[in-house]
OpenMM code with the backbone's topology and positions (N, CA, C; nanometers):
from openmm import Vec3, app, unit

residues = "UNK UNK UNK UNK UNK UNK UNK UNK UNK UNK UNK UNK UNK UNK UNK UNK UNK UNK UNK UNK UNK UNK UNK UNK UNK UNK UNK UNK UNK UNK UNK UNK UNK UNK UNK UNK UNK UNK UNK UNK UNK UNK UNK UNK UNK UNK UNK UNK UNK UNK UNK UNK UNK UNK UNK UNK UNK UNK UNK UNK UNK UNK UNK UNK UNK UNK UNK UNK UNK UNK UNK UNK UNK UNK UNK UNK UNK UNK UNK UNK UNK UNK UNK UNK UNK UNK UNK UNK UNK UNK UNK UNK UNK UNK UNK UNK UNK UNK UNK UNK UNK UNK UNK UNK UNK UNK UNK UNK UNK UNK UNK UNK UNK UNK UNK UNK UNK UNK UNK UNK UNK UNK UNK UNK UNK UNK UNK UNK UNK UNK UNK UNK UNK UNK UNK UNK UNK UNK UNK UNK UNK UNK UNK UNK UNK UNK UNK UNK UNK UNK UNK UNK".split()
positions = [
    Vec3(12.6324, -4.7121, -1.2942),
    Vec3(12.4970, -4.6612, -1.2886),
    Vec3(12.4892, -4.5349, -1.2017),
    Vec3(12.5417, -4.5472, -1.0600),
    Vec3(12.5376, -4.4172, -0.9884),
    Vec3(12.6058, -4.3132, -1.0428),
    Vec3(12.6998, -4.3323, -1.1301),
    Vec3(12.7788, -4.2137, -1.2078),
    Vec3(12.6910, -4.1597, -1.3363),
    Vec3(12.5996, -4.2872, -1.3787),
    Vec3(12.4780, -4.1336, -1.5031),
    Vec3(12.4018, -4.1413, -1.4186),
    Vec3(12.3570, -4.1676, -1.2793),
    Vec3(12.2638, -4.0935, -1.2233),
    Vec3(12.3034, -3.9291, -1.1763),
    Vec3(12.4374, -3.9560, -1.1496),
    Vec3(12.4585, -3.8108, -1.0943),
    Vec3(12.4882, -3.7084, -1.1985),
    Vec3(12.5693, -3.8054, -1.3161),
    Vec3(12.5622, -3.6927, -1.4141),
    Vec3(12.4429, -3.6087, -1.4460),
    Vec3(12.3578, -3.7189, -1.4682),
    Vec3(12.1815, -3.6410, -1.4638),
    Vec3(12.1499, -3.5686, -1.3863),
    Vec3(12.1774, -3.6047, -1.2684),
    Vec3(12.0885, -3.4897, -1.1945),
    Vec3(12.1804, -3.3564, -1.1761),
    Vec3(12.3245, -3.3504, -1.1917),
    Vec3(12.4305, -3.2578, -1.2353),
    Vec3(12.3536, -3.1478, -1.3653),
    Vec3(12.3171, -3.2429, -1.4616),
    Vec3(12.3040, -3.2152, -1.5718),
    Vec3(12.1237, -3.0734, -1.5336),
    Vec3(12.0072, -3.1393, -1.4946),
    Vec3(11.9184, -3.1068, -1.4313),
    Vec3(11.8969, -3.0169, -1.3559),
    Vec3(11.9924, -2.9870, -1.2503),
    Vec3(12.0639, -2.9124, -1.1560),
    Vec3(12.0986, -2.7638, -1.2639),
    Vec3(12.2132, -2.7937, -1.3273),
    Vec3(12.2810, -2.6943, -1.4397),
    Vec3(12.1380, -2.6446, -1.5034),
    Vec3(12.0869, -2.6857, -1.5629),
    Vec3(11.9989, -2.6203, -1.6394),
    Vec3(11.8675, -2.5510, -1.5117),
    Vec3(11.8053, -2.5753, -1.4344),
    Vec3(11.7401, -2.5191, -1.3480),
    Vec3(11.7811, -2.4207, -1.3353),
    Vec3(11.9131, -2.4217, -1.2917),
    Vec3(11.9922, -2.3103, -1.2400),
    Vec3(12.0393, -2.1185, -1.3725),
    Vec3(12.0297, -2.2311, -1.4923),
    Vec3(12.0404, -2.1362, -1.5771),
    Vec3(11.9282, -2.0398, -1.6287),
    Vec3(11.7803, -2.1356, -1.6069),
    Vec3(11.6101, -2.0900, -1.6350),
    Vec3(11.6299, -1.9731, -1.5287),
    Vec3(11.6734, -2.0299, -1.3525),
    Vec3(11.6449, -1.9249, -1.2690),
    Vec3(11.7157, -1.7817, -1.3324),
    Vec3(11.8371, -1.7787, -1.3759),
    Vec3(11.9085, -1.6861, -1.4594),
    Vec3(11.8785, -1.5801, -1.5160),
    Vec3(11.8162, -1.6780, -1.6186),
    Vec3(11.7449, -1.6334, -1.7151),
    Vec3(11.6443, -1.5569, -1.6915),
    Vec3(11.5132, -1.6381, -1.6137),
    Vec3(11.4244, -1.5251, -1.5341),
    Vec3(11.4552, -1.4159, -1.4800),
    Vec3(11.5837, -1.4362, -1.3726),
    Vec3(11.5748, -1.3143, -1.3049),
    Vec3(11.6862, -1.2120, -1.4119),
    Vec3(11.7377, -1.2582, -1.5543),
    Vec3(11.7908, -1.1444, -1.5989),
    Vec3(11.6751, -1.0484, -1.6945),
    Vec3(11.5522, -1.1670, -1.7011),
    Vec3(11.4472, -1.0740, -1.7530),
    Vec3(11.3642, -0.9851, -1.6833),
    Vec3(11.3558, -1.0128, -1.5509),
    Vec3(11.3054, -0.8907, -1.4733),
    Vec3(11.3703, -0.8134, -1.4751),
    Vec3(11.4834, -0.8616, -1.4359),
    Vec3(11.6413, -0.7282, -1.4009),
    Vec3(11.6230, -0.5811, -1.5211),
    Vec3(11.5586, -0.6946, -1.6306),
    Vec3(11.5641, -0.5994, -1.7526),
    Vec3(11.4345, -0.4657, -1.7464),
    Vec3(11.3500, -0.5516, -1.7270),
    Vec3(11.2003, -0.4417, -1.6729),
    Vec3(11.2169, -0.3275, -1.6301),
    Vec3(11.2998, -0.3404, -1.5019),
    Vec3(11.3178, -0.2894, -1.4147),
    Vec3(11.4807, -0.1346, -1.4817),
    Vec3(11.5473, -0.2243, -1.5477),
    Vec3(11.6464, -0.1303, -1.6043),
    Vec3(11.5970, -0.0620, -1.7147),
    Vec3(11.5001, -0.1370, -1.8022),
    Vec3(11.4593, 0.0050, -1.8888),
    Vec3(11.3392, 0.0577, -1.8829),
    Vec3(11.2842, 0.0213, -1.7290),
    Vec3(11.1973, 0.1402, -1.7004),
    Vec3(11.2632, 0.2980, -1.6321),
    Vec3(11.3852, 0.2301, -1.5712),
    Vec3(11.4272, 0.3638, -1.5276),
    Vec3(11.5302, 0.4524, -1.6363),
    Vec3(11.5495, 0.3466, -1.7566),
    Vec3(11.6271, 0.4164, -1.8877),
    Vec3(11.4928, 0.5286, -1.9148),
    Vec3(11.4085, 0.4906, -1.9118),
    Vec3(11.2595, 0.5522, -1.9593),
    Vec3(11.2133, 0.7192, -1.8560),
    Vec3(11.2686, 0.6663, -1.7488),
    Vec3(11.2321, 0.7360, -1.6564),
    Vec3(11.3112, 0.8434, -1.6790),
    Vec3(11.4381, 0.8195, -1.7259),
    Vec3(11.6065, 0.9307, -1.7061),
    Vec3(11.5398, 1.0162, -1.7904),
    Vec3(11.4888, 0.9539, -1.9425),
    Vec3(11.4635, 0.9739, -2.0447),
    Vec3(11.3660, 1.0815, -2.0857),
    Vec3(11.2744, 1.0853, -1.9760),
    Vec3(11.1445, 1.1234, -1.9343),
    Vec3(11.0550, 1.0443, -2.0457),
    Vec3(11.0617, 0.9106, -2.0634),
    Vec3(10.9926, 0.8832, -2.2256),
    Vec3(10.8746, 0.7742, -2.1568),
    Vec3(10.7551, 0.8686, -2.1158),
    Vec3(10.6687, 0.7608, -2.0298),
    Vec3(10.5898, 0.6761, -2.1307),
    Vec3(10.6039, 0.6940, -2.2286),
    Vec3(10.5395, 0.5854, -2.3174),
    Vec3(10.6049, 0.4354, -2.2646),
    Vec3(10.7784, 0.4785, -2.2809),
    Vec3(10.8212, 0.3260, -2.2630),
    Vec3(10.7759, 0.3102, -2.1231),
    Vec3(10.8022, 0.3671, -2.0538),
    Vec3(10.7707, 0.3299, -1.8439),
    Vec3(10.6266, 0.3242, -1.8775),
    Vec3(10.5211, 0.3157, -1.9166),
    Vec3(10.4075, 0.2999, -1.9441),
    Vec3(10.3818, 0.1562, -1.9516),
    Vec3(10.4626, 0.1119, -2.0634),
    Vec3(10.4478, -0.0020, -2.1322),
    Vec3(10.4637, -0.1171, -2.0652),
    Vec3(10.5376, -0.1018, -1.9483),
    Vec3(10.6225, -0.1785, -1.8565),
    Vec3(10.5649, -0.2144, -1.7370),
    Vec3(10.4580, -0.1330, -1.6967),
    Vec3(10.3552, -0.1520, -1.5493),
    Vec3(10.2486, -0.2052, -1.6040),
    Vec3(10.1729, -0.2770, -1.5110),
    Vec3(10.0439, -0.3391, -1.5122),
    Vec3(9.9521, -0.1872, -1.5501),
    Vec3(9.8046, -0.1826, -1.6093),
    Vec3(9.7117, -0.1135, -1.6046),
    Vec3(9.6853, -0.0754, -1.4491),
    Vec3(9.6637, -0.0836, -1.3891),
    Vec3(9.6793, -0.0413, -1.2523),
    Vec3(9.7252, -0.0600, -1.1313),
    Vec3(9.8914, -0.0436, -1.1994),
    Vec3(9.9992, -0.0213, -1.0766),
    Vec3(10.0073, 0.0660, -1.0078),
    Vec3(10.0328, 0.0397, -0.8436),
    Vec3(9.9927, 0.1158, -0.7625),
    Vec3(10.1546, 0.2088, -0.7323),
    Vec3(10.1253, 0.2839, -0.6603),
    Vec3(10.2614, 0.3922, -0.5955),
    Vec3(10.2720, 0.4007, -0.4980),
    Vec3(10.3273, 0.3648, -0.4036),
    Vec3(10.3474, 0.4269, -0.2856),
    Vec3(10.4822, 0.4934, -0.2225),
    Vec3(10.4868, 0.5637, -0.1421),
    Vec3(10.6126, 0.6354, -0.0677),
    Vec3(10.6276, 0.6369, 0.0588),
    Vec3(10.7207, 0.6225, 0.1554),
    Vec3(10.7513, 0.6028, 0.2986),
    Vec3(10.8565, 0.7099, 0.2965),
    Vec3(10.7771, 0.8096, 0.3667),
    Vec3(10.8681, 0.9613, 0.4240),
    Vec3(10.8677, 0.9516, 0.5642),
    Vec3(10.9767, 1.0445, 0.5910),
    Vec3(10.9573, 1.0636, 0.7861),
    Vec3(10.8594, 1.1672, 0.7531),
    Vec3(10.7617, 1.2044, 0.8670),
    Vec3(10.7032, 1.2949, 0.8441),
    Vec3(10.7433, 1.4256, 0.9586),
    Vec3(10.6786, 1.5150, 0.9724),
    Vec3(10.7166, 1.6420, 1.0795),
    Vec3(10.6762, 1.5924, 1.2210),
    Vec3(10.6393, 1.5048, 1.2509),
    Vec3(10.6204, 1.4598, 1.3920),
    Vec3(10.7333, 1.3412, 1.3896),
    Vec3(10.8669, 1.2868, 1.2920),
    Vec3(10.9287, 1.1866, 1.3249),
    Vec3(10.8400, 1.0548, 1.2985),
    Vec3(10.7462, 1.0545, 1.2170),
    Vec3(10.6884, 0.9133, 1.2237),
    Vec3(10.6884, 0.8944, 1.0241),
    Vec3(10.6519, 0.7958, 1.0405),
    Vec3(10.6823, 0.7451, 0.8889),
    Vec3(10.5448, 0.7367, 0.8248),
    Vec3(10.5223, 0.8120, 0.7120),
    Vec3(10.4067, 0.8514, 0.6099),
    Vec3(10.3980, 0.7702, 0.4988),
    Vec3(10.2916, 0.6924, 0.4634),
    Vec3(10.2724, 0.6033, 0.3248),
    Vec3(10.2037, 0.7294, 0.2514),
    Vec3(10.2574, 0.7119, 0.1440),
    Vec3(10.1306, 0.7974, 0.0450),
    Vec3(10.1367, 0.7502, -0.1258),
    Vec3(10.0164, 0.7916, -0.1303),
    Vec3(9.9848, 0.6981, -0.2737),
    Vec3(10.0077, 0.8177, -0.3860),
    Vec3(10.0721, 0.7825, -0.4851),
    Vec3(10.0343, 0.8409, -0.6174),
    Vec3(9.9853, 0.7711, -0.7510),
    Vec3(9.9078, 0.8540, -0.8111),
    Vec3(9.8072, 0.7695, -0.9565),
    Vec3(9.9535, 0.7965, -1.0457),
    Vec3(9.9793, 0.6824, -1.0770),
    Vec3(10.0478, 0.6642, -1.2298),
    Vec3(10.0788, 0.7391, -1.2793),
    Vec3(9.9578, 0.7581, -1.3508),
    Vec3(9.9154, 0.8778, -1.4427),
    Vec3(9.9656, 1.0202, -1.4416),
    Vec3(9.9394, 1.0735, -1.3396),
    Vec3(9.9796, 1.2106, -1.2308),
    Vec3(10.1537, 1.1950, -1.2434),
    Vec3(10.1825, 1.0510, -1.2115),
    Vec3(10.3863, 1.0236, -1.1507),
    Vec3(10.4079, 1.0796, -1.3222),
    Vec3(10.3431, 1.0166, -1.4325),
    Vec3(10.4317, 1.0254, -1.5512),
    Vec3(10.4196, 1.1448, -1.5896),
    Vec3(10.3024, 1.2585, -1.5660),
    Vec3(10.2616, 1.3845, -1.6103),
    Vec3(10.3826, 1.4546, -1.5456),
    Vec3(10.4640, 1.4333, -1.3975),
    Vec3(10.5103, 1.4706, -1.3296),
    Vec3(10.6681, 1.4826, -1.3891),
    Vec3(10.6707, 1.3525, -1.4260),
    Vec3(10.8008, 1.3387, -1.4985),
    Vec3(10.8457, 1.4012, -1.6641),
    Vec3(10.7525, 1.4212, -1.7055),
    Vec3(10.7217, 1.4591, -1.8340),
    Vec3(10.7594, 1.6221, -1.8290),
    Vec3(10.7123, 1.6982, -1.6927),
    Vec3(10.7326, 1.8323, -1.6572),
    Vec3(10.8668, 1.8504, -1.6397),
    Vec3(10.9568, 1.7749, -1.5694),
    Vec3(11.0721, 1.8153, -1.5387),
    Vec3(11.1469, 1.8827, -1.6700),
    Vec3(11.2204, 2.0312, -1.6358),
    Vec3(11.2372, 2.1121, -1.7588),
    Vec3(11.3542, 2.0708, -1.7888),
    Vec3(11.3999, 2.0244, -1.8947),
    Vec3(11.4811, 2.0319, -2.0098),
    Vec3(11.6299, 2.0514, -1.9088),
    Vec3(11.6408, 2.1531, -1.8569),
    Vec3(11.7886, 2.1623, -1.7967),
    Vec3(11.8307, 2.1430, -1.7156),
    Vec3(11.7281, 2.0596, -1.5997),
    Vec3(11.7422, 1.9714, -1.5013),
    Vec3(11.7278, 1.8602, -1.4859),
    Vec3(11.9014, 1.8184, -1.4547),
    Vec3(11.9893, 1.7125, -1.4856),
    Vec3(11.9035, 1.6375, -1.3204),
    Vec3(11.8393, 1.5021, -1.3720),
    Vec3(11.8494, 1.3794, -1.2554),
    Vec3(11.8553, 1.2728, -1.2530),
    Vec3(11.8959, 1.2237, -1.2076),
    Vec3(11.9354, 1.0358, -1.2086),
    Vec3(11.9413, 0.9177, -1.0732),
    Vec3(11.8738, 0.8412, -1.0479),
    Vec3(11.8112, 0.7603, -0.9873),
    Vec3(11.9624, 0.6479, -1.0136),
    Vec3(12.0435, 0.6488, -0.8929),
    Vec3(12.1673, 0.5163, -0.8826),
    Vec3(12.0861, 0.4412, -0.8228),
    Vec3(12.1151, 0.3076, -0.8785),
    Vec3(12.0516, 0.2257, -0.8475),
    Vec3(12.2077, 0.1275, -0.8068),
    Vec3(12.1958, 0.0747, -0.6807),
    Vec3(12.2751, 0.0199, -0.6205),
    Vec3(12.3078, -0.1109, -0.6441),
    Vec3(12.2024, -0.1857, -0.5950),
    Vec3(12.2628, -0.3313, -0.6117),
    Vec3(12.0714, -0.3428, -0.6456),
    Vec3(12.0646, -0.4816, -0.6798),
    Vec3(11.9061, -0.5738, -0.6982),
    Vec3(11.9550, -0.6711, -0.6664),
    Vec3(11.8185, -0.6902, -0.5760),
    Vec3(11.7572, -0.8272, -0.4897),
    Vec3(11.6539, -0.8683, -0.5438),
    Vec3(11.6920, -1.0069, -0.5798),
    Vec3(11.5676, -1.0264, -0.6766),
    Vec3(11.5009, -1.2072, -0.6486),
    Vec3(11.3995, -1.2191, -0.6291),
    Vec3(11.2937, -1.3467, -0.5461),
    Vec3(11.2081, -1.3556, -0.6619),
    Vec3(11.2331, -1.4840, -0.7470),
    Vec3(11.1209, -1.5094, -0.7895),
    Vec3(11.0229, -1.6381, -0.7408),
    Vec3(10.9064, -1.6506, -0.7750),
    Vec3(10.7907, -1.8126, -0.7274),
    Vec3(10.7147, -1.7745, -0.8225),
    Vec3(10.7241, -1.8276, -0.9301),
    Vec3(10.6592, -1.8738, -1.0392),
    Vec3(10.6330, -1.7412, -1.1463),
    Vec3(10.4732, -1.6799, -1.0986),
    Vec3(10.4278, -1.5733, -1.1811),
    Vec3(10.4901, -1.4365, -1.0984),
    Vec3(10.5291, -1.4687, -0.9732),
    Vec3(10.5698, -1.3375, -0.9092),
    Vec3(10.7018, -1.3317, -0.8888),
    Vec3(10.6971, -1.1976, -0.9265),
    Vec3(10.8721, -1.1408, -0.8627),
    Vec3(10.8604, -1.0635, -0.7715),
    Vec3(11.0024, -1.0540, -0.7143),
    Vec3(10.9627, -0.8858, -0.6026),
    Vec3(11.1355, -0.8258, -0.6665),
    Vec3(11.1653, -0.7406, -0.6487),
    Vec3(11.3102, -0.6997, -0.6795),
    Vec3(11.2876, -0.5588, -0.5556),
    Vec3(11.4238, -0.5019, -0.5163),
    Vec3(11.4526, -0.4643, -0.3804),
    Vec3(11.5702, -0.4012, -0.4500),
    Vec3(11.5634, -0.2417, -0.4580),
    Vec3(11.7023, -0.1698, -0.5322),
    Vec3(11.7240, -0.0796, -0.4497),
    Vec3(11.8410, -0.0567, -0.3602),
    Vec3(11.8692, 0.0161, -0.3042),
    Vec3(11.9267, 0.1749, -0.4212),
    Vec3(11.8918, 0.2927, -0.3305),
    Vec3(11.9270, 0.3541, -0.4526),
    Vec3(11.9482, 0.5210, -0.3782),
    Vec3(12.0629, 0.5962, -0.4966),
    Vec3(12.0206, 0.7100, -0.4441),
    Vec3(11.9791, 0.8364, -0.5184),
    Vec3(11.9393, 0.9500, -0.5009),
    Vec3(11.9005, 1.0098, -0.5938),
    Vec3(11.9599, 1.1402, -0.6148),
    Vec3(12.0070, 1.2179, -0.7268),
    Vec3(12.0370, 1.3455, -0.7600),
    Vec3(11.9880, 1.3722, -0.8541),
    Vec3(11.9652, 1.5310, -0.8303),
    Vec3(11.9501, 1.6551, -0.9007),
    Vec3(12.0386, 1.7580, -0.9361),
    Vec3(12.1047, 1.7713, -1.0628),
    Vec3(12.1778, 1.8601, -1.0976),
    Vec3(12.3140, 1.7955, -1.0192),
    Vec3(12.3650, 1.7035, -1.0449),
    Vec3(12.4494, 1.6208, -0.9818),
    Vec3(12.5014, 1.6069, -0.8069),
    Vec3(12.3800, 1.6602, -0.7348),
    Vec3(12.3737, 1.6869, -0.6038),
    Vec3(12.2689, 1.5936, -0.5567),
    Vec3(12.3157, 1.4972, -0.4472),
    Vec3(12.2324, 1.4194, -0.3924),
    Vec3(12.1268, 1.4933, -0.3435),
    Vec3(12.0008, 1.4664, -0.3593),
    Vec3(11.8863, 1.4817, -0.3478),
    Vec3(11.8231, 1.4057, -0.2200),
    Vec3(11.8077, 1.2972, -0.2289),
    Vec3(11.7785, 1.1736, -0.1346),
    Vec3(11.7845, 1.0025, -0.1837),
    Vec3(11.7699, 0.9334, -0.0842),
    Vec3(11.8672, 0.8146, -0.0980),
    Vec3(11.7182, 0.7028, -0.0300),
    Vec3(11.6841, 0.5956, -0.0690),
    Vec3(11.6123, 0.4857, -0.0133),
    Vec3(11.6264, 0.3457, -0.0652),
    Vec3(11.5216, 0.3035, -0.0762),
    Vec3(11.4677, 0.1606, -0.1284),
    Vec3(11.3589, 0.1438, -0.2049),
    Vec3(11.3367, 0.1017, -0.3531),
    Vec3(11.2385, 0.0661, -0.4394),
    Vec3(11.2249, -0.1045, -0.4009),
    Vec3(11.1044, -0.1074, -0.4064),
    Vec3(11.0212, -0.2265, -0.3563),
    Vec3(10.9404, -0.2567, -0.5217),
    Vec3(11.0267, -0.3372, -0.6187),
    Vec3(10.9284, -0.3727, -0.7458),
    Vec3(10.8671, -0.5351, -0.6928),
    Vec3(10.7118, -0.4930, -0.7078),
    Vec3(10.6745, -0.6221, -0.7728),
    Vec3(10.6223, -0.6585, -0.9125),
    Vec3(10.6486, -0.7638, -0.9442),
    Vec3(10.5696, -0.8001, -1.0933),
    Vec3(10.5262, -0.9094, -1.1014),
    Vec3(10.4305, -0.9225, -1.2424),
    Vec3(10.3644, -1.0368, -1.2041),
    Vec3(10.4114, -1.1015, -1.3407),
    Vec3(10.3952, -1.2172, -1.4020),
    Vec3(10.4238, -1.2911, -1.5478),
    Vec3(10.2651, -1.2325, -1.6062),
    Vec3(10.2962, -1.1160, -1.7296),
    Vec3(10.1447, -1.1868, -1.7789),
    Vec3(10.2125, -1.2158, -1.9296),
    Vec3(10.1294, -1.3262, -1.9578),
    Vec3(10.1295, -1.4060, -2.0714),
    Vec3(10.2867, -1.4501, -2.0536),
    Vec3(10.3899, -1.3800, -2.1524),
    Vec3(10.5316, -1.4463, -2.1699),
    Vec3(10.6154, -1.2862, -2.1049),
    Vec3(10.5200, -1.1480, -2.0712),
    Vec3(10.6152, -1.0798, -2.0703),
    Vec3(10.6298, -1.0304, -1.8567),
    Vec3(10.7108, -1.0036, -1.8338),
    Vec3(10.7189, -0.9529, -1.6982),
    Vec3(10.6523, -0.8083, -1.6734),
    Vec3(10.5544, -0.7984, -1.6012),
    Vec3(10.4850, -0.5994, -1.5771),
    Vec3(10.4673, -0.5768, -1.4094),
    Vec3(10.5292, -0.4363, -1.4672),
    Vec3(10.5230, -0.3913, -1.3170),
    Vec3(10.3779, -0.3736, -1.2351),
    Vec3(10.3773, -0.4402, -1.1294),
    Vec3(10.2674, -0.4036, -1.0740),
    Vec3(10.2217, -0.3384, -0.9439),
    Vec3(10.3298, -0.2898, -0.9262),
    Vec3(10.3041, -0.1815, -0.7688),
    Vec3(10.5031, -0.1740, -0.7696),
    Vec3(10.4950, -0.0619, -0.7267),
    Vec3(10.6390, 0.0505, -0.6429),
    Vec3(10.6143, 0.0970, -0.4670),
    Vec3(10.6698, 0.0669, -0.4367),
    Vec3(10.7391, 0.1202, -0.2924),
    Vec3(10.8122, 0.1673, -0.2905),
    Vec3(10.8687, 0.2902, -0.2742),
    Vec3(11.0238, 0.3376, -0.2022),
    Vec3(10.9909, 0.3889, -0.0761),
    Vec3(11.0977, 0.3893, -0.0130),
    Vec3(11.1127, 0.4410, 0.1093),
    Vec3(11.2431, 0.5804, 0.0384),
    Vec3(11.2399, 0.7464, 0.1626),
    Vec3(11.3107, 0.8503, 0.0890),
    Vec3(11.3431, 0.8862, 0.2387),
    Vec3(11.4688, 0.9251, 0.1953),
    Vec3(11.5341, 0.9983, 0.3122),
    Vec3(11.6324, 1.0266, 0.2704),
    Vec3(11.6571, 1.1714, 0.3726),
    Vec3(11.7747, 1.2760, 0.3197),
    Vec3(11.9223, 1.2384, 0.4248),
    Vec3(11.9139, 1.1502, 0.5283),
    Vec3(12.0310, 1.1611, 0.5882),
    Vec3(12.1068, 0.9753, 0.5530),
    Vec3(12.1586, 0.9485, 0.6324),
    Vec3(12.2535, 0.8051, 0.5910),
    Vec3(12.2218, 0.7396, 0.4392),
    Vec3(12.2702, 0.8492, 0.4087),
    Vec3(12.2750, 0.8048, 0.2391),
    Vec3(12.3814, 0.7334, 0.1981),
    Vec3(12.4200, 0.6430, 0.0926),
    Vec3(12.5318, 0.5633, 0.0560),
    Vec3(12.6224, 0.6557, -0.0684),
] * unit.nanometer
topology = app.Topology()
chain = topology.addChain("A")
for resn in residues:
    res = topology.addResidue(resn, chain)
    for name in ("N", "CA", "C"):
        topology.addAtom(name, app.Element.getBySymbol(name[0]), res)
């Protein structure tokens, strides 16, 4: 008897473990072809992928040495991205993902660095959260933190 109890809960165990998986390979995914979208400049798809009003924020040092939040509208980030001309090469490495899910929420944590024209640019941390709506995962607020020195 104690041996199909444990098989069961072995069994129970295994599959929990594969749902968590599973979840976090479907955020993982959000998150990877929003920035396929982003390389792409194709804000329809990075559109598709955030909540209706996902927020932006940024953490700079500022000229006094202290650290600056600042907000940008969506809207404005994708107009922004949409501008970048044709022969300037950039790409967003994305390092490793940390990824926490509890139920309808995720958070994911990508260390990352950034170039232009294959020259590091600057280097931080994206802060995704998302929420479950209905069956699909959407982004619903960005954080990075940017800085130009101890880059990886």
């Amino acid at each position: 008897m104690k041996k199909k109890i444990s098989f069961f809960l072995l069994l129970v165990i295994s599959f929990a473990r594969a749902q968590q998986a599973d979840t976090e390979n479907e955020v993982k995914k959000v998150i990877t072809t929003f920035f396929e979208g982003f390389h792409q400049q194709d804000t329809l798809l990075m559109k598709s992928l955030v909540s209706a009003d996902v927020v932006l924020h940024s953490v700079m040092v500022g000229m006094a040495n202290e650290n600056v939040l600042s907000s940008t509208n969506f809207e404005d980030f994708l107009i922004s991205i949409a501008a970048i001309p044709k022969d300037v090469k950039f790409k967003e490495k994305l390092q490793s993902f940390s990824i926490s899910i509890n139920g309808v929420l995720a958070t994911v944590a990508t260390p990352y660095s950034f170039y232009v024209n294959n020259t590091l640019s600057h280097c931080g941390v994206n802060i995704f959260q998302l929420y479950l709506d209905k069956d699909k995962w959407k982004i619903a607020s960005i954080l990075d933190s940017r800085q130009k020195e101890n880059c990886y």
